[in-house]
C-alpha positions in Angstrom: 0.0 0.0 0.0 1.6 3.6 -1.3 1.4 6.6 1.1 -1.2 7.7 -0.5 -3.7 5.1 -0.5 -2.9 4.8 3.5 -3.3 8.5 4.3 -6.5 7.8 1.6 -7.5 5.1 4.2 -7.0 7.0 7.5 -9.1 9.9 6.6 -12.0 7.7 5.2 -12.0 5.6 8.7 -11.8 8.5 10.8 -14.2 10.3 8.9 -16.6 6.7 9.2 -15.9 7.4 13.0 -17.0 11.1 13.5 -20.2 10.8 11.4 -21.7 8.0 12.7 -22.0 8.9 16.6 -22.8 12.0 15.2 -25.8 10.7 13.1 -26.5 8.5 15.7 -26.9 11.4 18.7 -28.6 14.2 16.1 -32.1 12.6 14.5 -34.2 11.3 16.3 -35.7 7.8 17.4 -36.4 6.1 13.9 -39.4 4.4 15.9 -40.9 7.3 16.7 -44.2 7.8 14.7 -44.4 10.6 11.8 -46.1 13.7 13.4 -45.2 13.3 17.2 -43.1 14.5 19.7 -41.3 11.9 21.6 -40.6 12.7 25.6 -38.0 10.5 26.4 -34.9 10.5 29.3 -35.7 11.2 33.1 -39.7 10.7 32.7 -41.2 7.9 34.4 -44.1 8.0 31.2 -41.9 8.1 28.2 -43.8 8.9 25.0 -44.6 10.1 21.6 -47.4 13.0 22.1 -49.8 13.6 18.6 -50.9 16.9 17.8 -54.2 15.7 19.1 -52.8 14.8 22.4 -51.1 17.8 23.0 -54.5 19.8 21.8 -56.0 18.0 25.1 -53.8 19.8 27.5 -53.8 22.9 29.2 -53.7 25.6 25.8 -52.3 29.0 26.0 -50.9 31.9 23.5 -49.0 34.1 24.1 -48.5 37.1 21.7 -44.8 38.0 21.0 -42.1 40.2 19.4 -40.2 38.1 16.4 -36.6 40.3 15.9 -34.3 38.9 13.5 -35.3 34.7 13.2 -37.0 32.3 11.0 -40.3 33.0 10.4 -40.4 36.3 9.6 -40.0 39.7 11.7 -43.0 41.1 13.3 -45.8 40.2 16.1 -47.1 36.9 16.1 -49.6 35.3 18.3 -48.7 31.3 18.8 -50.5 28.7 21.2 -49.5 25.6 22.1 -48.6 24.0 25.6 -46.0 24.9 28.2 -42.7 22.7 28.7 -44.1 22.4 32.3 -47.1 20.9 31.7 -45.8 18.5 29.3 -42.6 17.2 31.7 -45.2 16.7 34.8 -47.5 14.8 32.8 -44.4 12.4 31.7 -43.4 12.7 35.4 -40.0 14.0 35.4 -37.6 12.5 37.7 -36.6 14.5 40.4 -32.6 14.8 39.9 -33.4 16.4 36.5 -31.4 19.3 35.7 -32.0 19.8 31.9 -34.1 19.2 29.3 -32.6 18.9 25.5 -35.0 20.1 23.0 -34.3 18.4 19.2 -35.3 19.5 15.8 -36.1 16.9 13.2 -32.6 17.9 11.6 -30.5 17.7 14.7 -30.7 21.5 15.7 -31.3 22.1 19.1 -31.3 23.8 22.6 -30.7 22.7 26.4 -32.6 24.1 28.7 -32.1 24.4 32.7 -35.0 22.9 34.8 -35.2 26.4 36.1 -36.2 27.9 32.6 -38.6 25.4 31.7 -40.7 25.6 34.4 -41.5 29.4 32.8 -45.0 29.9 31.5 -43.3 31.8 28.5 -41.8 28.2 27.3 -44.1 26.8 25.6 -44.1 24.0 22.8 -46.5 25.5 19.7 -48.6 24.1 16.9 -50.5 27.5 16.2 -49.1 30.8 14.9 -51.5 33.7 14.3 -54.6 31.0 15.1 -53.7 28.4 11.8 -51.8 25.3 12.3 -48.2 25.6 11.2 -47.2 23.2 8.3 -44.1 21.2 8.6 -40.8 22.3 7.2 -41.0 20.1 4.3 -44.1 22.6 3.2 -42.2 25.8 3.9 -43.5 25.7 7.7 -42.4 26.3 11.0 -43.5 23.1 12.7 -46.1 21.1 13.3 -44.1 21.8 16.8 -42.2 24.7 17.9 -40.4 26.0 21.1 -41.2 29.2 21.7 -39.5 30.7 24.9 -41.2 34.3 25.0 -39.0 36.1 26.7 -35.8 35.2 24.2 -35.4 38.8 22.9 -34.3 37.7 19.0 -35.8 34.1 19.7 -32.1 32.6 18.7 -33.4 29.8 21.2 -36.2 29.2 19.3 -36.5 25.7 17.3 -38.5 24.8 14.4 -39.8 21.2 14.1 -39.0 19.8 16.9 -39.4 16.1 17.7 -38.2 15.0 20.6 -37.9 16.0 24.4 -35.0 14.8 26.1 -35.1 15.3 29.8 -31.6 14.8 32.1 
């Protein structure tokens, strides 16, 4: 084998070995049903929550500010559920200290306990009263974190799928 073909060889493995934790850790569970948000980690009720589901819960919207993100700029009203609700139904575990919130493409955000327990963190699947479409379609969800208070919403993630709770 030339030195080529070995460098060739090296770079090829150790690229095989960062991609593949790294696909592994950023989409998530390929069980998980189209259209649902999966609650997984430090819950004693793991699950995969449907749009009708969530609807069921305690609803709330909240009107806010959009500076500089996807989705436009301007004043949007979205509704949805808050992060609290959702983790004490699932019945987070009591040494939890943060909650990982995933995009279907890998984006996303952690969260301290302390944060989500905020009424202005919420999970939507409204904006301006209509149902958001899925990315694939151009839309923001059919879920969304929305966490009010985020000045230029760079928290903020589109699509999400899954709940991760630590």
């Amino acid at each position: 084998m030339n030195k080529t073909t070995k460098i060739a060889f090296i770079v090829f493995i150790t690229l095989i070995i960062a991609v593949i934790p790294l696909y592994y850790y950023t989409h998530p569970d390929i069980a998980q049903p189209k259209g649902t948000l999966q609650i997984k980690g430090a819950v004693d009720q793991p699950t995969n929550l449907t749009l009708t589901e969530l609807e069921a819960y305690t609803v709330i919207s909240t009107k806010v500010t959009v500076n500089g993100h996807q989705g436009g700029n301007g004043n949007f009203t979205y509704t949805g559920v808050t992060l609290v609700e959702i983790l004490n139904r699932a019945q987070i575990q009591s040494d939890t200290t943060s909650v990982y919130i995933q995009a279907s493409d890998g984006y996303g955000t952690t969260l301290t306990i302390e944060e989500v327990q905020k009424p202005s963190v919420f999970i939507a699947y409204k904006k301006d009263g209509t149902m958001m479409s899925s990315l694939s379609e151009g839309g923001e969800g059919p879920f969304r974190l929305i966490i009010a208070d985020d000045e230029f919403s760079q928290r903020w993630i589109r699509d999400v799928v899954a709940i991760e709770v630590k």
